[in-house]
Chimera marker file (.cmm) of the C-alpha trace (Angstrom):
<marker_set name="trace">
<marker id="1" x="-16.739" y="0.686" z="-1.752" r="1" g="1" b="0" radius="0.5"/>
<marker id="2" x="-15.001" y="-1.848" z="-3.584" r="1" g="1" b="0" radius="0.5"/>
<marker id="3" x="-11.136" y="-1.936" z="-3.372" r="1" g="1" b="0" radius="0.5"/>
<marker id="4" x="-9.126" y="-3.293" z="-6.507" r="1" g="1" b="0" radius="0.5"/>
<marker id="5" x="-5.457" y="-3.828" z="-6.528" r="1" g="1" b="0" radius="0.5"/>
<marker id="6" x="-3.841" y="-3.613" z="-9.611" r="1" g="1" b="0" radius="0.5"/>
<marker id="7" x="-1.541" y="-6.587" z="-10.884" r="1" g="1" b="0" radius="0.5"/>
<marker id="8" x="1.646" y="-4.819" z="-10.308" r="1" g="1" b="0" radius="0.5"/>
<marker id="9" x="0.166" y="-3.312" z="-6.260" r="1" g="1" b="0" radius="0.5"/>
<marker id="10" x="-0.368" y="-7.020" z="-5.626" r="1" g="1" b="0" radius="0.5"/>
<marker id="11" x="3.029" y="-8.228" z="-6.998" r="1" g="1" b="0" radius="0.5"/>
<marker id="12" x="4.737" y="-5.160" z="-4.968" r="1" g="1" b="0" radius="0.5"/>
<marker id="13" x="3.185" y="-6.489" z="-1.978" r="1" g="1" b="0" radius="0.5"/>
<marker id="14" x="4.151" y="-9.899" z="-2.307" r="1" g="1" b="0" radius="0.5"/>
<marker id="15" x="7.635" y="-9.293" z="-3.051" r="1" g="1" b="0" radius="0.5"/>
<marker id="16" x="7.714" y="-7.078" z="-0.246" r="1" g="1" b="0" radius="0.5"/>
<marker id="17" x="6.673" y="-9.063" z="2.377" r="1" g="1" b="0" radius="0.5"/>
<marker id="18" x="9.072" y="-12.061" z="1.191" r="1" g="1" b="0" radius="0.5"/>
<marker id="19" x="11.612" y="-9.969" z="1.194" r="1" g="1" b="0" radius="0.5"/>
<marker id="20" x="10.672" y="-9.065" z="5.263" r="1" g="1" b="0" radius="0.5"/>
<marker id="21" x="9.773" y="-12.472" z="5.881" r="1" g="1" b="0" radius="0.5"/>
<marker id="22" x="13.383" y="-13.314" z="5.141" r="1" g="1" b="0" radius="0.5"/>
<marker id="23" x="14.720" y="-10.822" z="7.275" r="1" g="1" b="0" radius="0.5"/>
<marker id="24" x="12.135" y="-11.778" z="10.212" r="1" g="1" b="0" radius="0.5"/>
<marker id="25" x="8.746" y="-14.142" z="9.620" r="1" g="1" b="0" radius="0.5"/>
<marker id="26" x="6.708" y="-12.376" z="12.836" r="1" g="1" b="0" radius="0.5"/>
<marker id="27" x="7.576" y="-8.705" z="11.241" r="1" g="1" b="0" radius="0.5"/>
<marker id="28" x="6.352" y="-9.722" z="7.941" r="1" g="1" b="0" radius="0.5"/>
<marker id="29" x="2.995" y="-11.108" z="9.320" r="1" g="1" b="0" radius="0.5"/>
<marker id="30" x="2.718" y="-7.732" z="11.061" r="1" g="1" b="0" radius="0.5"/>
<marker id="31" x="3.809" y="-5.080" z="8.357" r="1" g="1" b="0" radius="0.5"/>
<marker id="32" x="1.278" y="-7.524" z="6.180" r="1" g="1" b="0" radius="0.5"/>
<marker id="33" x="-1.328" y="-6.505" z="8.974" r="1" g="1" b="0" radius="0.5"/>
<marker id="34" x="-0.649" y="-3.069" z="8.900" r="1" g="1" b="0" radius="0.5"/>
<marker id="35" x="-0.677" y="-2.970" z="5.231" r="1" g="1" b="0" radius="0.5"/>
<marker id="36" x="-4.243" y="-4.267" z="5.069" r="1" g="1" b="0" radius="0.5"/>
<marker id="37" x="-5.737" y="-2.823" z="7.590" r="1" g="1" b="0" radius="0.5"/>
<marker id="38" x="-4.924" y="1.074" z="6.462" r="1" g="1" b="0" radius="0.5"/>
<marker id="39" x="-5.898" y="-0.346" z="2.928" r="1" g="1" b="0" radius="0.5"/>
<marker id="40" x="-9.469" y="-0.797" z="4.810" r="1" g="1" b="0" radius="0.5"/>
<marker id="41" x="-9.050" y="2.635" z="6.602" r="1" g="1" b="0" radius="0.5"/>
<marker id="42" x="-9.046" y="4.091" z="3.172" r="1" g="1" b="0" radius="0.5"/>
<marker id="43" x="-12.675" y="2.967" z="2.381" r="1" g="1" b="0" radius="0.5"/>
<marker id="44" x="-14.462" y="5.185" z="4.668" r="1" g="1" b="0" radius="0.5"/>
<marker id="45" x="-11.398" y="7.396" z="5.036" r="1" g="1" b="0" radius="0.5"/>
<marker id="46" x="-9.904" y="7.903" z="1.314" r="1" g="1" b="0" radius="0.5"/>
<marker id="47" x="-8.406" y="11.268" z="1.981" r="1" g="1" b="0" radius="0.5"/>
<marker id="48" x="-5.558" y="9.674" z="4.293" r="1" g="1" b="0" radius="0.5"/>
<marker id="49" x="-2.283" y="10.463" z="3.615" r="1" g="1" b="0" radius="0.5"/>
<marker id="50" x="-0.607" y="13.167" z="0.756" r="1" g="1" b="0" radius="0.5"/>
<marker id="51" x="-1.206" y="14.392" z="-2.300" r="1" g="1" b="0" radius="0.5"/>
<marker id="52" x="1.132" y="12.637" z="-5.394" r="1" g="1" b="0" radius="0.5"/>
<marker id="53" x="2.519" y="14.545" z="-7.868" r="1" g="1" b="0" radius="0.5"/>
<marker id="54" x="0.054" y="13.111" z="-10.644" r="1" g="1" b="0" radius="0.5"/>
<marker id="55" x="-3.575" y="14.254" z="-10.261" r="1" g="1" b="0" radius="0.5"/>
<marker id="56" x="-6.145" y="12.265" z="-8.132" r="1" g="1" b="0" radius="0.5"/>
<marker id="57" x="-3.092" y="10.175" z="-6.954" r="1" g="1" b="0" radius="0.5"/>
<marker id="58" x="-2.405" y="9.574" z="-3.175" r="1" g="1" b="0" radius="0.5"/>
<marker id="59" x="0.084" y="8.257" z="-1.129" r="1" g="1" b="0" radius="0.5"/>
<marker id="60" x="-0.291" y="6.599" z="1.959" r="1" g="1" b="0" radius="0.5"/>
<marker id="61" x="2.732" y="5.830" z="4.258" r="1" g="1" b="0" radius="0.5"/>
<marker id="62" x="1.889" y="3.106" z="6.601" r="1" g="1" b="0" radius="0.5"/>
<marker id="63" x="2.930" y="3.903" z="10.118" r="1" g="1" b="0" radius="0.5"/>
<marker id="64" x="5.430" y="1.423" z="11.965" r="1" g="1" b="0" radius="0.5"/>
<marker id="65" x="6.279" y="-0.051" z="8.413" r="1" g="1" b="0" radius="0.5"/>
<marker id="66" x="8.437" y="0.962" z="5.412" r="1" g="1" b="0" radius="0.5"/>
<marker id="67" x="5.853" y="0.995" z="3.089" r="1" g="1" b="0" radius="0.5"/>
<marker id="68" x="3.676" y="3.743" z="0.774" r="1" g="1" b="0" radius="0.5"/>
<marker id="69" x="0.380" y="2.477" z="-0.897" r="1" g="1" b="0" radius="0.5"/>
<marker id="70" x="-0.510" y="4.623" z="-3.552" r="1" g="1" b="0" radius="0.5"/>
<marker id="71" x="-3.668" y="4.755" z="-4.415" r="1" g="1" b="0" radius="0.5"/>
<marker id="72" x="-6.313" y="6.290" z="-6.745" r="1" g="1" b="0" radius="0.5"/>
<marker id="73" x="-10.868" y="6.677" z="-5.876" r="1" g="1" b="0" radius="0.5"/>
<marker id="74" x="-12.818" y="6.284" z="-8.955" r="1" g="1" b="0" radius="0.5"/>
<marker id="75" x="-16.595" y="6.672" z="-8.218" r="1" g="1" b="0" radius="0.5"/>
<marker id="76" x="-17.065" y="3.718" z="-5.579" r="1" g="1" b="0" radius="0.5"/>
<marker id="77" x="-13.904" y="1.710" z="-6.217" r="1" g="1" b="0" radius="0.5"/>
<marker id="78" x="-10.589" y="2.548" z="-4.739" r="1" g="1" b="0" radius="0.5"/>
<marker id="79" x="-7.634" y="1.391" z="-6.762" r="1" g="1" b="0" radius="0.5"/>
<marker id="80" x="-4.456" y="0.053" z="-5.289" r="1" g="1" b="0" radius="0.5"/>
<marker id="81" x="-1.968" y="0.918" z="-8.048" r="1" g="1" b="0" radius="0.5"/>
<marker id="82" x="1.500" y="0.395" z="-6.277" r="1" g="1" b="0" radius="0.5"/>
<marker id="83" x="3.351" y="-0.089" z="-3.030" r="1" g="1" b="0" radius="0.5"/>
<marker id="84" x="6.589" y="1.246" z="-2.466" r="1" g="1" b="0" radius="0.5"/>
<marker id="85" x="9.311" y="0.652" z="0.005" r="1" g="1" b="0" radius="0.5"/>
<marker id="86" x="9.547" y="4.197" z="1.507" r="1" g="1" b="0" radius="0.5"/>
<marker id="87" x="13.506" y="4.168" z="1.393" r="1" g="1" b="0" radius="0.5"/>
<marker id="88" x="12.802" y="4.280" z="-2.228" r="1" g="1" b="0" radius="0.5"/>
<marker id="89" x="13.298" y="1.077" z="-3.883" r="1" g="1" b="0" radius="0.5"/>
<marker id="90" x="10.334" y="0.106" z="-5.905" r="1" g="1" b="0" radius="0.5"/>
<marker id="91" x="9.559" y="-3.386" z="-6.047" r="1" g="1" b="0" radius="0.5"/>
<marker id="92" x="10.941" y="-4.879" z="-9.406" r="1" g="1" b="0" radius="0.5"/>
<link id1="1" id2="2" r="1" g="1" b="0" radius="0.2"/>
<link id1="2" id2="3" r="1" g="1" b="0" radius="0.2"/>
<link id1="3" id2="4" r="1" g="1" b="0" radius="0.2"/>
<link id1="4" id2="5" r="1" g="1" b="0" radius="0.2"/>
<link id1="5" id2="6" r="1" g="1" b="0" radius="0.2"/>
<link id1="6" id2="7" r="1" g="1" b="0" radius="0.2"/>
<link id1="7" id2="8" r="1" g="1" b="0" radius="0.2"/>
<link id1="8" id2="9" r="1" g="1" b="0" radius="0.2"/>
<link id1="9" id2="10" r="1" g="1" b="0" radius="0.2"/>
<link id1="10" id2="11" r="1" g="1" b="0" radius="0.2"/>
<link id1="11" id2="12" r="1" g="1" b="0" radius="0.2"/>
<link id1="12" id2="13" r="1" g="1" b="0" radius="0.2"/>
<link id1="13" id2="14" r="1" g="1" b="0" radius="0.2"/>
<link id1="14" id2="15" r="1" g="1" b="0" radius="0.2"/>
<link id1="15" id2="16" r="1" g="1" b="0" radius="0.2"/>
<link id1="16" id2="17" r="1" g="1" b="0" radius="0.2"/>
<link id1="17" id2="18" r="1" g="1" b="0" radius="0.2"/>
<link id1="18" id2="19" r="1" g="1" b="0" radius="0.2"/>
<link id1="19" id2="20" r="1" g="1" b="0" radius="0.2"/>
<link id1="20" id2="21" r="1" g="1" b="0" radius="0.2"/>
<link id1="21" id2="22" r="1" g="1" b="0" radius="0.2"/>
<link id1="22" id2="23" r="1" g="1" b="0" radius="0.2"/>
<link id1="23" id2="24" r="1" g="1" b="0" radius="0.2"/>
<link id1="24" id2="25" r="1" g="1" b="0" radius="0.2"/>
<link id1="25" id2="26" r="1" g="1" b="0" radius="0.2"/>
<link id1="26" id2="27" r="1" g="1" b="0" radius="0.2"/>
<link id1="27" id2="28" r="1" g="1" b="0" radius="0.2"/>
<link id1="28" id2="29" r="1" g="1" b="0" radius="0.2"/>
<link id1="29" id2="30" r="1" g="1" b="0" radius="0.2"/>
<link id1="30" id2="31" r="1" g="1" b="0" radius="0.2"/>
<link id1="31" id2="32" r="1" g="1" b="0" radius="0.2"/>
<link id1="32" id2="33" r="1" g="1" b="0" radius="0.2"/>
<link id1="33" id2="34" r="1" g="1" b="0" radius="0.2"/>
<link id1="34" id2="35" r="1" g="1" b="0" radius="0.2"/>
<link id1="35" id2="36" r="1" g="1" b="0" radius="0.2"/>
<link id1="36" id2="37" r="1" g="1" b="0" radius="0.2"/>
<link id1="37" id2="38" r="1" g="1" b="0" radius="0.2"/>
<link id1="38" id2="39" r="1" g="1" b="0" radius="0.2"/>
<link id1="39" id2="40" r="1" g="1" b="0" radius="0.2"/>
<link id1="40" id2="41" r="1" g="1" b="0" radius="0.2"/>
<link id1="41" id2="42" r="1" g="1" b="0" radius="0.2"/>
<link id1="42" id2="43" r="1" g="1" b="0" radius="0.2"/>
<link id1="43" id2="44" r="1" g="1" b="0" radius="0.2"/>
<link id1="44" id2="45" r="1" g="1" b="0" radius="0.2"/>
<link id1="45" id2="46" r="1" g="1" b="0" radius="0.2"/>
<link id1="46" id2="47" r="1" g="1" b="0" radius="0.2"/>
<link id1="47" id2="48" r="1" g="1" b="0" radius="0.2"/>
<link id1="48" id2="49" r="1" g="1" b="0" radius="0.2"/>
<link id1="49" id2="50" r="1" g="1" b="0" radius="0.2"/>
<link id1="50" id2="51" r="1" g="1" b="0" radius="0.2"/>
<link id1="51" id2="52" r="1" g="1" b="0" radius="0.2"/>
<link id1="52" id2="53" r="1" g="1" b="0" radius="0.2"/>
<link id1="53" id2="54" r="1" g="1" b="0" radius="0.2"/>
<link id1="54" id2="55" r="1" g="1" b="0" radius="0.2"/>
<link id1="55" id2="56" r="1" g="1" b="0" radius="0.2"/>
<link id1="56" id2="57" r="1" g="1" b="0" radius="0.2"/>
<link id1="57" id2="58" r="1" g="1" b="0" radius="0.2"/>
<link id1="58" id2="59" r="1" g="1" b="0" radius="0.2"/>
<link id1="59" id2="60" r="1" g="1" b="0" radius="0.2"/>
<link id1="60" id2="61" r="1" g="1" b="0" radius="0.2"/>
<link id1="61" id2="62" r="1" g="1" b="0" radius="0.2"/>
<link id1="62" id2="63" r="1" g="1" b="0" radius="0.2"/>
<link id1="63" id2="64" r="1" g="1" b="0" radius="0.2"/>
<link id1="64" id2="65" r="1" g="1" b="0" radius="0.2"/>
<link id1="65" id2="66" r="1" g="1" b="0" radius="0.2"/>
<link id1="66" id2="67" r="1" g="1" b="0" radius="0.2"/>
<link id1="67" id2="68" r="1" g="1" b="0" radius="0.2"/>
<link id1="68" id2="69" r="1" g="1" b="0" radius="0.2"/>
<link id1="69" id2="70" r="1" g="1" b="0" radius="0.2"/>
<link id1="70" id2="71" r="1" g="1" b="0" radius="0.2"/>
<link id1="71" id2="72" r="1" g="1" b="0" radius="0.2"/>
<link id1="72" id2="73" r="1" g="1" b="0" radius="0.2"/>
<link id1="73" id2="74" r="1" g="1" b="0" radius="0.2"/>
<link id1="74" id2="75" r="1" g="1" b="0" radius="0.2"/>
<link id1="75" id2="76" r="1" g="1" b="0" radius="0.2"/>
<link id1="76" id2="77" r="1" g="1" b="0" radius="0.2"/>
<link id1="77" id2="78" r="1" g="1" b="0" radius="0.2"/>
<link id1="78" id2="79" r="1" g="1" b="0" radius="0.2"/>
<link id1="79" id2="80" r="1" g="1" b="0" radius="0.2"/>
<link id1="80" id2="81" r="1" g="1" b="0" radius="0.2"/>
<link id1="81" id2="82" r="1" g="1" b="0" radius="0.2"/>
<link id1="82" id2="83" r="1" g="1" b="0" radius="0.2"/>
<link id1="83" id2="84" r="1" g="1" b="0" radius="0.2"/>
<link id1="84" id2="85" r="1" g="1" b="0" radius="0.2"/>
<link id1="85" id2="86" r="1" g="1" b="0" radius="0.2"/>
<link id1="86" id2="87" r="1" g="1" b="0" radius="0.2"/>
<link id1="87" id2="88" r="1" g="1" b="0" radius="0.2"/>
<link id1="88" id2="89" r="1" g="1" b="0" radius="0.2"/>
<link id1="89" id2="90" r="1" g="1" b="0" radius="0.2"/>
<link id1="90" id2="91" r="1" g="1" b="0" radius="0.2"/>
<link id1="91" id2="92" r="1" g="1" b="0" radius="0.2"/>
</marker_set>
């Protein structure tokens, strides 16, 4: 399965890992980590997490970290549309 991140997913993740890179460099390295690796999980595992409120939508909090990636599967691609800061501030 092929996994696509959408501009603004990629931007969210940036900004949100330089924002905990400035708080701490070795927790950003490791919530960046965590991040990708559950992205992978959801390959072979695409039901993980909850349900969003808009259809075919789900959300995927990412244990020992903040963060939510929500995410959409189309066919054999799995789209990485956002990531949120679970405390809800959305990435500008």
């Amino acid at each position: 399965m092929k996994i696509t991140w959408r501009p603004r997913a990629a931007d969210d993740f940036e900004r949100l890992i330089d924002l905990s890179s400035a708080g701490h460099i070795a927790n950003a390295s490791r919530d960046k980590s965590l991040v990708e690796t559950r992205i992978l999980q959801l390959v072979k595992f695409d039901q993980l997490g909850r349900k969003s409120r808009r259809i075919g939508v789900r959300e995927l909090p990412i244990e020992g970290t903040p963060y939510v990636v929500v995410n959409r599967r189309l066919d054999d691609e799995l789209l990485i549309l956002r990531i949120f800061h679970n405390g809800g501030a959305v990435a500008a």
